[in-house]
C-alpha positions in Angstrom: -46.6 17.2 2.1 -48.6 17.8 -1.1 -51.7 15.4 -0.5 -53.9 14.8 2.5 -56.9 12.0 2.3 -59.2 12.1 4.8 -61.3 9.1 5.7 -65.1 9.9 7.7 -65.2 13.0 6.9 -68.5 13.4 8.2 -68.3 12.0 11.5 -67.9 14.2 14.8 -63.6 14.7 14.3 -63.4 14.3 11.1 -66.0 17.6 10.6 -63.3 19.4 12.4 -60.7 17.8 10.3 -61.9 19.1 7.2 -61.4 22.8 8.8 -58.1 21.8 10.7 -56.2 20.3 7.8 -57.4 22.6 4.7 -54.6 24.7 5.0 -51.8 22.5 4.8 -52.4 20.6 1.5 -54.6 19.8 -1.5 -57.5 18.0 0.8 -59.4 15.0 -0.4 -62.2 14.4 1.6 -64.6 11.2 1.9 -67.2 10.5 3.6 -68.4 6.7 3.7 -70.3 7.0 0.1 -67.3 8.4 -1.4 -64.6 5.5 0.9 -66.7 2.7 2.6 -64.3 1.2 5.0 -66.1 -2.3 4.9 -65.5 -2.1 0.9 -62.1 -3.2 0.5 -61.5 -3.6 -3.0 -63.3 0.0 -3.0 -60.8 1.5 -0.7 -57.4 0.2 -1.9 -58.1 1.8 -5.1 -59.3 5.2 -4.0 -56.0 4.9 -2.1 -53.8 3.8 -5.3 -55.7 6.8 -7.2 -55.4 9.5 -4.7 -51.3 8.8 -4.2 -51.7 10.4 -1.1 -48.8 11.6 1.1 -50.8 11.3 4.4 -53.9 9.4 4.9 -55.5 10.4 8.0 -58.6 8.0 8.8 -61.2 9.5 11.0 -63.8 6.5 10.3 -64.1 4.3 12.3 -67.3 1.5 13.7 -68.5 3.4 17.4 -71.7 1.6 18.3 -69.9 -0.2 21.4 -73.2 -1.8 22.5 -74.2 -2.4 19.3 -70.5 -4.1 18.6 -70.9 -6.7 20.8 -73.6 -8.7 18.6 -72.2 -7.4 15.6 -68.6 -8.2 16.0 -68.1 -9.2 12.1 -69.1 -5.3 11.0 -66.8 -3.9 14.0 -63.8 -6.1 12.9 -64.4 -5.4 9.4 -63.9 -1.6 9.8 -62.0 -1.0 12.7 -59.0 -3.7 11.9 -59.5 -5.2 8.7 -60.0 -1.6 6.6 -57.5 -0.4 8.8 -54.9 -2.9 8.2 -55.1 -3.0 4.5 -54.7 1.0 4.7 -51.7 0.6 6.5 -50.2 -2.0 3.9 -51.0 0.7 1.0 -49.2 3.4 3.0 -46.3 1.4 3.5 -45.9 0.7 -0.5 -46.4 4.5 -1.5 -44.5 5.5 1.6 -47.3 7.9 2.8 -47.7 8.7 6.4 -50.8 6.8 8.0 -52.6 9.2 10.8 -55.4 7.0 12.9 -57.5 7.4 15.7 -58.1 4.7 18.4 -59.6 4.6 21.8 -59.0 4.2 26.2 -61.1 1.3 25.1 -57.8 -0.7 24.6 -57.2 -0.6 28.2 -58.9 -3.2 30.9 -59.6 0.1 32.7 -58.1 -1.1 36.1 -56.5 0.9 38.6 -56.6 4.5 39.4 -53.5 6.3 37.4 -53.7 7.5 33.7 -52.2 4.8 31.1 -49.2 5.3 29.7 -48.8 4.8 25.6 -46.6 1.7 27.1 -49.1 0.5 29.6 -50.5 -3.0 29.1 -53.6 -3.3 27.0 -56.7 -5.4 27.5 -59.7 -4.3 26.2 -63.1 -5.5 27.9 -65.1 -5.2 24.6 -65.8 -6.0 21.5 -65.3 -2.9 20.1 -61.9 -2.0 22.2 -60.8 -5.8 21.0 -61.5 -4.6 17.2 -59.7 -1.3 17.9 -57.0 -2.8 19.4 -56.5 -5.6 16.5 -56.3 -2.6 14.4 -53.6 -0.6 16.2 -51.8 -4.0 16.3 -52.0 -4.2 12.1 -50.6 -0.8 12.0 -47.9 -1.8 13.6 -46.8 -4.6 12.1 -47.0 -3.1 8.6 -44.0 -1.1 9.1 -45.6 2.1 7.5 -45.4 5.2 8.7 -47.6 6.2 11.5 -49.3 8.4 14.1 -51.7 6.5 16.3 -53.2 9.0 18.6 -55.8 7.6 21.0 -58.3 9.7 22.7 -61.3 9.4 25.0 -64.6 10.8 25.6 -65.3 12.8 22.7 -67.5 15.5 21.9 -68.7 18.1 19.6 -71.6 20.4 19.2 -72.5 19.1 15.7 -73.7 15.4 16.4 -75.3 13.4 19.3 -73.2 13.2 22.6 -73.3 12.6 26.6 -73.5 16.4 27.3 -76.1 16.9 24.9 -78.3 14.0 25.9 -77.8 15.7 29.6 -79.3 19.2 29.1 -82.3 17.6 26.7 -83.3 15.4 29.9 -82.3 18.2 32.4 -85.2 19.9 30.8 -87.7 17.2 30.9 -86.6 15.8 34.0 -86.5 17.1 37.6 -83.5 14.4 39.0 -81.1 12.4 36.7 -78.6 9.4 37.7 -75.2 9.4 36.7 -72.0 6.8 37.0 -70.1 8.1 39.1 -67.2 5.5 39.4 -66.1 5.5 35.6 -63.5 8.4 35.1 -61.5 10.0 32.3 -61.1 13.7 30.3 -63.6 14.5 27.9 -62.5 15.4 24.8 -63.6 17.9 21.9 -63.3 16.9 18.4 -62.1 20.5 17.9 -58.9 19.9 19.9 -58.6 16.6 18.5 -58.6 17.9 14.8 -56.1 20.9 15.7 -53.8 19.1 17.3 -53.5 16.9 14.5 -52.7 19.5 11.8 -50.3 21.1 14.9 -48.3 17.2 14.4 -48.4 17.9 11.0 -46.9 21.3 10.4 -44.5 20.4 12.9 -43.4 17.1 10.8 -43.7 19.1 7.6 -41.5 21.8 8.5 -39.0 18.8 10.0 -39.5 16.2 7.6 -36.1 14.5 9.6 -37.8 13.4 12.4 -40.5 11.9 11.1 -39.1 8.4 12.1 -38.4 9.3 15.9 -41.9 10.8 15.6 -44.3 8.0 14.3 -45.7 6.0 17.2 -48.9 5.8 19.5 -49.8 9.1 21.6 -52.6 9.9 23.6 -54.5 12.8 22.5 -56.9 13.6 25.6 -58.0 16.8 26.9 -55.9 17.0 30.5 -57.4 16.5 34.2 -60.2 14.0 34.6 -63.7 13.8 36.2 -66.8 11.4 36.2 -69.7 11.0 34.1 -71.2 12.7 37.3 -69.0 15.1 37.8 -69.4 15.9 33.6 -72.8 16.4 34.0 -72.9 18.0 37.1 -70.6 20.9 35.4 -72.8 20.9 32.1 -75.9 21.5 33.9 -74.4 24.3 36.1 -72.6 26.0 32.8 -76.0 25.9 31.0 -77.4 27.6 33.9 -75.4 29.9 34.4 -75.6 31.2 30.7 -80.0 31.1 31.5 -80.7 27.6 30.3 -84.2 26.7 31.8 -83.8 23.3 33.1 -86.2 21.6 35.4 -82.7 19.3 36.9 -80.2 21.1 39.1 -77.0 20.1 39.8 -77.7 18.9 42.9 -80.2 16.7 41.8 -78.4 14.8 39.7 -77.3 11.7 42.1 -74.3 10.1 41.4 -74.5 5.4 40.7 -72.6 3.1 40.2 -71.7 1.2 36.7 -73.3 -2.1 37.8 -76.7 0.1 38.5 -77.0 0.7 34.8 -75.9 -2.4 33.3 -75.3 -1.7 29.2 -74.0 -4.9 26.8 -70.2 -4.1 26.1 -68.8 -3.4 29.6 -67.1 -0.1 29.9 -63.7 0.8 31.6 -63.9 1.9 35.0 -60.0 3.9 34.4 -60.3 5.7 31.1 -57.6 8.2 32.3 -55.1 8.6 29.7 -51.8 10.4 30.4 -51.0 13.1 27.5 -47.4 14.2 28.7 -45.4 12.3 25.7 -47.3 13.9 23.0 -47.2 17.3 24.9 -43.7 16.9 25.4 -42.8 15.6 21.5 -44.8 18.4 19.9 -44.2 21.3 22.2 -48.0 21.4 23.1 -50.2 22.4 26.5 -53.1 20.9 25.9 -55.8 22.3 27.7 -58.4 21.5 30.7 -61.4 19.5 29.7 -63.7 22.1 30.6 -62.5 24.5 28.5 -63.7 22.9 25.2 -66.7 21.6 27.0 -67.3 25.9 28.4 -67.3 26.7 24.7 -69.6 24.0 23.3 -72.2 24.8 25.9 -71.5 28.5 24.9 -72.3 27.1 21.3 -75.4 25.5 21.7 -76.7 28.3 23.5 -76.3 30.8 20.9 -77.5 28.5 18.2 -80.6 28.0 20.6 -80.0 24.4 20.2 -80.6 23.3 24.1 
């Protein structure tokens, strides 16, 4: 493994990416002016040029709301710029590393998906990741699809930080508290990649029994309330001045805060075949989430 190209660069996992995977190659990184996934034409050739040995593509179209009356963008980047990755990866034989989404699933039931478990995604946006995983697939490259759910990161916008800047203006908040899954740092996403990596680098062999679809998910599981709930009470504890307590964040139900792409109710995603495959303990949600808190509080950035 000689040549890495990573694809969005600058979003919330690929920022960690570019730390997590500097070590292990010669790193080409792109952001979407230097590789814009809806340019086609654009993209294949960067590819051809670069001769990468692994292409690892972090980009991806994540308005979900926005996705639903937008559905020609969505499809456009997340299964039409993936596919035609996939097809140049299978002629130069690199190894194709992409991220997808619990979105996939129809979100029913009560027990963490399987990689095997039945898909039927409820959105526009888990319908356009999905046709992409499917593309993957059927291109016969090699490939690491690794799913995740939730995610976060101190550098960028997210659910935690959107809590804490209304826990200080506000003196109650309302959460769903009937959609459940494991949040998910972009930190652990990106070194758990370059762990995969390594370990295929230094067993080249089992690459073949290796490629395949994994979920990548901090372990455990809470609510959006219960998320919250813990975020408000870390920030407290490390002397956060918020006007909302824990307590008075009151916990609602999904069809109380009706949004335009319909969300999964079951975003639990089981993470023993990629623990088990790569010799890895993957930790507790609230561990990353302790340590982004921790972040943002000594950045003075709540």
């Amino acid at each position: 493994m000689n040549k890495i190209l990573l694809l969005g660069a600058n979003g919330q996992v690929g920022w960690e990416l570019q730390r997590s995977l500097a070590p292990l190659a010669q790193l080409t990184i792109c952001d979407r002016q230097h590789a814009d996934l809806s340019d086609l034409a654009g993209l294949k050739q960067l590819i051809v040029d670069e001769q990468p040995d692994v292409i690892v593509n972090a980009a991806a179209y994540t308005a979900v709301d926005k996705a639903e009356s937008d559905m020609v963008a969505a499809r456009r980047i997340n299964a039409e710029a993936v596919a035609l990755i996939a097809s140049v990866a299978q002629e130069q034989n690199a190894l194709f590393v992409h991220y997808s989404t619990d979105y996939v699933f129809d979100g029913s039931g009560d027990v963490p998906f399987s990689e095997q478990a039945a898909t039927g995604p409820l959105s526009v946006y888990g319908q356009t990741k999905l046709e992409g995983e499917i593309a993957i697939r059927e291109s016969g490259c090699s490939h690491l699809i690794l799913r995740t759910s939730w995610v976060f990161a101190a550098r960028g916008a997210n659910f935690a930080k959107t809590m804490l800047r209304l826990a200080k203006e506000r003196d109650a908040l309302n959460v769903i508290a009937d959609q459940f899954g494991a949040p998910t740092s972009a930190e652990l996403i990106a070194d758990v990649t370059a762990h995969i990596l390594k370990h295929l680098a230094a067993a080249p062999a089992t690459l073949r029994e290796a490629a395949g679809t994994y979920h990548l998910v901090a372990s455990g599981e809470t609510s959006w309330h219960g998320y919250a709930r813990f975020v408000i009470e870390e920030a407290g504890q490390l002397g956060c001045e918020l006007r909302t307590r824990a307590e008075n964040i009151a916990p609602i139900t999904t069809s109380q805060y009706p949004l335009p792409a319909q969300r999964p109710a079951n975003s639990r995603l089981s993470n023993d075949k990629l623990q088990n495959t790569f010799d890895l303990k993957l930790p507790p949600w609230e561990f990353h989430v302790r340590r982004m808190i921790r972040e943002l509080v000594d950045q003075d950035a709540i």
